[in-house]
N, C-alpha and C positions, 0 to 999 in steps of 0.2 A: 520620523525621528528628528527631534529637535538640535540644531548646532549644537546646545550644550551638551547634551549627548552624545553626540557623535562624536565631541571634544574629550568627554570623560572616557569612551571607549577606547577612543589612539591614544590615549595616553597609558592605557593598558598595554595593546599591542605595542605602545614604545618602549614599554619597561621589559617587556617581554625580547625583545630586540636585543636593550643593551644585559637583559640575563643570558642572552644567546652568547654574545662577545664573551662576557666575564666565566662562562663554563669552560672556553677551551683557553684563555687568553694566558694562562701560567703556564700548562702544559707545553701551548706554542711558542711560547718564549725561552724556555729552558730547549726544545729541541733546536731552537733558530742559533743559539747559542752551542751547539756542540762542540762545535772547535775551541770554545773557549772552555772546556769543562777536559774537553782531550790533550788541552796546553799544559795544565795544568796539573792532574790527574793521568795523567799518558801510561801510568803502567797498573791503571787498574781497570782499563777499556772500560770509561763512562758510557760511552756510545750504544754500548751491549748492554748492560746491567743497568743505565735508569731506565730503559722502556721495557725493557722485564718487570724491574720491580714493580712500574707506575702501572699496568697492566695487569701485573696479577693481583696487588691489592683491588683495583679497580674494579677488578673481577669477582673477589672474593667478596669484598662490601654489597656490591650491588645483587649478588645473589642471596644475598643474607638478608638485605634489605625486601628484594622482592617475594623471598619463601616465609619470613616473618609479617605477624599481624605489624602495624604500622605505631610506629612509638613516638618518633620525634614529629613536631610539625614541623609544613613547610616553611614556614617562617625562619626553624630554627635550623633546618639545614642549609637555606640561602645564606642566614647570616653566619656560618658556625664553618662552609666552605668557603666563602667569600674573606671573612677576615684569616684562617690559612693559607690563604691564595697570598694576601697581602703581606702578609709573614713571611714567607717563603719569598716572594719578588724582592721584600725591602732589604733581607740577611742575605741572601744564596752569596750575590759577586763576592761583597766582603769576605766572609767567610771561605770562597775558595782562594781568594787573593791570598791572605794577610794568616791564614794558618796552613801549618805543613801539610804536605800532600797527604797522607798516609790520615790525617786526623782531619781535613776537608773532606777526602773522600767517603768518609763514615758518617760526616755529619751531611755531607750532600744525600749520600741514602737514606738519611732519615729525612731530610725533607720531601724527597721523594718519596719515599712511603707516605707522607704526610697528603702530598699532592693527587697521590691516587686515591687516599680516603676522600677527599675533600671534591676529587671529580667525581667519584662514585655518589655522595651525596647530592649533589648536585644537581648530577644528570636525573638520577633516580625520580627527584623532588620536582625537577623542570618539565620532563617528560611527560610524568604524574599528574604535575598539575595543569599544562595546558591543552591535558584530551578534552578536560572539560569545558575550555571554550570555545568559541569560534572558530574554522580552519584560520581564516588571518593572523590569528596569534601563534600558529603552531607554524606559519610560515613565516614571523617575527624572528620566532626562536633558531631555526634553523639558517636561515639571513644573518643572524646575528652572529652565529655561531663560522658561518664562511667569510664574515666581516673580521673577525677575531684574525684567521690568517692570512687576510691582505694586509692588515694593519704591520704584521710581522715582515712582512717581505716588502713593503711599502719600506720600513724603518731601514732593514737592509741598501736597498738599493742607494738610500740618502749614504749608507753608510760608505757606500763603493764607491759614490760620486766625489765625495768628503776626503775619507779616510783611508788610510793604509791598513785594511782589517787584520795582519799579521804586527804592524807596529805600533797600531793601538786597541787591540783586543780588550784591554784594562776598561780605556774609554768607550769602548763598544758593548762591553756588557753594562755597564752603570749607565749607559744610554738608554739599551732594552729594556733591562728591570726596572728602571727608573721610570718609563714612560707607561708601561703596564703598570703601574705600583699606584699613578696614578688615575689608570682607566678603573682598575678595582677598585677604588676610591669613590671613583664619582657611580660608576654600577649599585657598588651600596647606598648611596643617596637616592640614586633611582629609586630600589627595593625599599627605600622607606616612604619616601613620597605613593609607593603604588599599594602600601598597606593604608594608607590614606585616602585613595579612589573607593566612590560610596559602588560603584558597578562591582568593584572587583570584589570589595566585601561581602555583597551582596552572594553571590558566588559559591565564596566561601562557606557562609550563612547556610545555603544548599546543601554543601556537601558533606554537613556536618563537621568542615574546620575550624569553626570559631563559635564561644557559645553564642546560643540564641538572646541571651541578655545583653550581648553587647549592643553597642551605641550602632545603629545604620540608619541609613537614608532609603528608603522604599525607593525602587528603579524598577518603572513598569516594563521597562526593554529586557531588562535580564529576569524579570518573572516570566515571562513568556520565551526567553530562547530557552529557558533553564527548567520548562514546564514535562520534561524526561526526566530530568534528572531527582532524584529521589529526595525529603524534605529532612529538614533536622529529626523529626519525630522518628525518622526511620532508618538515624543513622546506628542505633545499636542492631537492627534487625540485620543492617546491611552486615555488620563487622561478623553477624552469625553467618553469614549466606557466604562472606568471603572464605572464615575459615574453613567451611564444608567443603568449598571447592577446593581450594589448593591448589599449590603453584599448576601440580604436573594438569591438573583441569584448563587451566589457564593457556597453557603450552601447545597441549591439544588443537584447543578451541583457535587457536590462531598461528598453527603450527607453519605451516605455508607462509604466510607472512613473514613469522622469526626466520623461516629457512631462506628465504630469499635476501630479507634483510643482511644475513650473515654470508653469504653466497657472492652478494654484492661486493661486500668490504672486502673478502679474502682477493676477489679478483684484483678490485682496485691498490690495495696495500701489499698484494705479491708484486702486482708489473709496476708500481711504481717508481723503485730506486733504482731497478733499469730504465727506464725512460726518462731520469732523472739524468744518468752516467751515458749510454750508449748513443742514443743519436747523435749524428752533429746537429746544431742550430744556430744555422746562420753565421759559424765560424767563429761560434762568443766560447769566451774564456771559463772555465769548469764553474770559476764560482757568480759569473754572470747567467751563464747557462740553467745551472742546480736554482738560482732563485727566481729567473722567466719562466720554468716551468713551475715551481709552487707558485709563484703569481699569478699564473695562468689557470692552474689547476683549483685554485680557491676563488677565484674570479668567478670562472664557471660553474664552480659548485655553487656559490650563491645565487647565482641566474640561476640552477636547476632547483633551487629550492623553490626560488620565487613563481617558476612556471608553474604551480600547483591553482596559485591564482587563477590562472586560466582554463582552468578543466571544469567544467561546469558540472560534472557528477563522477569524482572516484570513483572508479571500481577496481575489484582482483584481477581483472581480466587484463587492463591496463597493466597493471605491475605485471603482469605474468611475462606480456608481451614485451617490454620493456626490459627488464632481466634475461630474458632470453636472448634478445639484441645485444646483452652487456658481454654474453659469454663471447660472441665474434671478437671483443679484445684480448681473448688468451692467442689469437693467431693476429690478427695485424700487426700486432706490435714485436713480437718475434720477426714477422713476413718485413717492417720496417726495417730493423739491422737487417734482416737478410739483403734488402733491395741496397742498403747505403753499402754492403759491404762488396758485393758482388755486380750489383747493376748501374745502379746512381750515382756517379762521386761527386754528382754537382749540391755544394751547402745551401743551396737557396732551395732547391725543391726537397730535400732532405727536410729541413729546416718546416717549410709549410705544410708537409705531411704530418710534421710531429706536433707542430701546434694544434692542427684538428684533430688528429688523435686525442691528445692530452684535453682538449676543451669539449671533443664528444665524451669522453669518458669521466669529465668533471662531470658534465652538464646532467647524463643522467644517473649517476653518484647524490648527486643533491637529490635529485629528483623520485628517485625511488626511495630514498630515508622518509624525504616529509611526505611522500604516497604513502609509504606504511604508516608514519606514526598517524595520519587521518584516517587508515584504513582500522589500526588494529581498535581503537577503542569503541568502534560502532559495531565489530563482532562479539561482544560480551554485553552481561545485562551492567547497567548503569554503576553499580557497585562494585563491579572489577574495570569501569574503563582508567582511573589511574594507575593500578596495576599491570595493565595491559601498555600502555603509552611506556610504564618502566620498564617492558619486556622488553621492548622494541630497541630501548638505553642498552640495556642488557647483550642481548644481540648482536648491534655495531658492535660493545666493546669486544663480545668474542668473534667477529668479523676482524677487525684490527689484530688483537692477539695471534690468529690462527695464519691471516693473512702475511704476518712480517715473520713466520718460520715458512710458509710458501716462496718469500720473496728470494732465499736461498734458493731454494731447488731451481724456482724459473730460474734467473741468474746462473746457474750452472748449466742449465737446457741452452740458454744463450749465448752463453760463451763458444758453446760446440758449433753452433752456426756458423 
């Protein structure tokens, strides 16, 4: 492979990268923000009600999206989520500031609603489309995607070292949204420059996303990695073979995968807002505390995405192994309050116990999402692997969903300890 080559190809995986940031980058901005949404809105519990809403729309889109034949291109869901994302970042502060509570809080739900359609497209379209390249691009996306929530708790801590987050909450949100407002900004620049990579067109070309008249550049590299993958000519045959099988075909065929996928997140998204609250750490302050462990906890996830790199041939057997090692954190982390309440009261080893906790249970968090998303679309024939890649979208979200009504009960189990 020639330098220019090599060059045209990272510059895919780059794009791929900053679409990873720009899927979760609004969503983690509005949660980093809660206290300024709960200042404000205090008597209509934001807290509870936007990750309902953003959650069930998210849910409901992307099931709709994956039991239906395919309508929009990906083109036009990157750009058609991305510039909502932008909407939403540039109006929300004002909006909750500068209008009565009662009339902010109605109009904050609709941008949340808005937010969950616009992740649900997203994801749907991101997943979709990078089963069909390379594993390096799917471990882009998911990098990108752990990079989004450092960037957020990054921003925090400037804000701590700075500011008085209680006497300038104003200035704290217009900081947030501001800075996001402009990463989706430049994300979309990205997305236009990578509709301009002759590799990635090429791709597309493949898979019947773009017509065959248009303008491309023959790339001997991606006719041969792409020599599975099925040709323009047979992309109506493929659309008949899709809708034969159908979702619950699809579900099936890589049921184990979605099961674990979802298995993982409910663990991770129960025990988190305890391990967030309950330990001590190192004797820091609740709101230094709550954001070393998301800084930790997204840190790690992104190393666990990246270690996929290193696994010289995925298999099921791996993820089995691995998710079953994940369930041992429904008991340390209970067995952790238990040890700080009864056994330990020294904050330093409290303290180091919970950062390994929290960084083992980031690290293969990441690590099992981009295992599945490389696993799920090489069990299906070539015509459902974007399909397959959105199940796995699908999945986390009802992982998360299911996970943060779990996170009640643990938290009640704990308490009792």
């Amino acid at each position: 492979m020639s330098k220019e080559e090599d060059n045209i190809k990272k510059e895919v995986e780059n794009s791929f990268l900053f679409l990873g940031i720009g899927s979760l980058l609004s969503w983690n901005t509005i949660l980093s923000q809660l206290d300024f949404f709960i200042f404000y809105q205090k008597d209509y519990n934001p807290e509870i009600i936007f990750p309902n809403i953003n959650f069930l729309i998210n849910l409901l889109i992307q099931f709709l999206l994956l039991s239906t034949k395919k309508i929009l291109s990906y083109k036009t869901m990157f750009y058609s989520s991305l510039l909502i994302y932008a909407f939403i970042l540039l109006f929300f502060p004002y909006i909750t500031i500068y209008f009565p509570s009662e009339i902010s809080f109605k109009i904050s739900c609709f941008f949340i609603l808005l937010n969950g359609l616009a992740s649900a497209l997203i994801s749907n379209s991101m997943f979709g489309l990078v089963s069909f390249f390379p594993v390096e691009n799917v471990i882009a996306v998911g990098a990108g995607q752990g990079i989004s929530g450092i960037l957020m708790t990054l921003i925090r801590y400037i804000i701590l070292l700075t500011l008085d987050p209680q006497k300038s909450i104003n200035l704290s949100s217009y900081i947030f949204f501001g800075i996001s407002s402009i990463i989706i900004l430049i994300v979309i620049r990205k997305i236009m420059q990578l509709y301009k990579n002759e590799y990635f067109l090429n791709i597309l070309k493949k898979i019947g996303e773009i017509k065959s008249d248009d303008k491309l550049i023959d790339n001997k590299n991606s006719e041969e990695e792409l020599k599975e993958i099925n040709t323009n000519e047979n992309v109506e045959e493929n659309d008949e073979k899709e809708n034969k099988h159908g979702m619950l075909y699809l579900i099936i065929k890589i049921f184990d995968i979605n099961f674990l996928v979802i298995l993982s997140f409910i663990i991770t998204i129960g025990l988190f807002p305890s391990v967030c609250i309950k330990p001590n750490l190192f004797g820091m302050s609740i709101g230094w505390k709550i954001n070393t462990i998301i800084f930790l906890f997204n840190l790690f996830d992104t190393f666990g995405r990246k270690l996929l790199a290193y696994v010289k041939k995925p298999t099921k057997l791996l993820l089995y192994i691995v998710s079953l090692l994940r369930l041992g954190f429904l008991f340390s982390f209970p067995g952790l309050i238990y040890l700080e309440k009864y056994i330990v009261s020294n904050p330093n080893i409290i303290g180091i116990l919970s950062v390994i906790s929290v960084s083992l249970m980031a690290l293969t968090s990441g690590f099992v999402l981009n295992l599945s998303l490389s696993l799920a679309p090489e069990q299906v024939e070539d015509n459902l692997k974007a399909k397959a890649g959105s199940c796995i979208s699908l999945c986390l979200s009802i992982g998360l969903f299911i996970g943060s009504f779990a996170a009640n009960v643990i938290d009640k189990i704990i308490k009792k300890l």
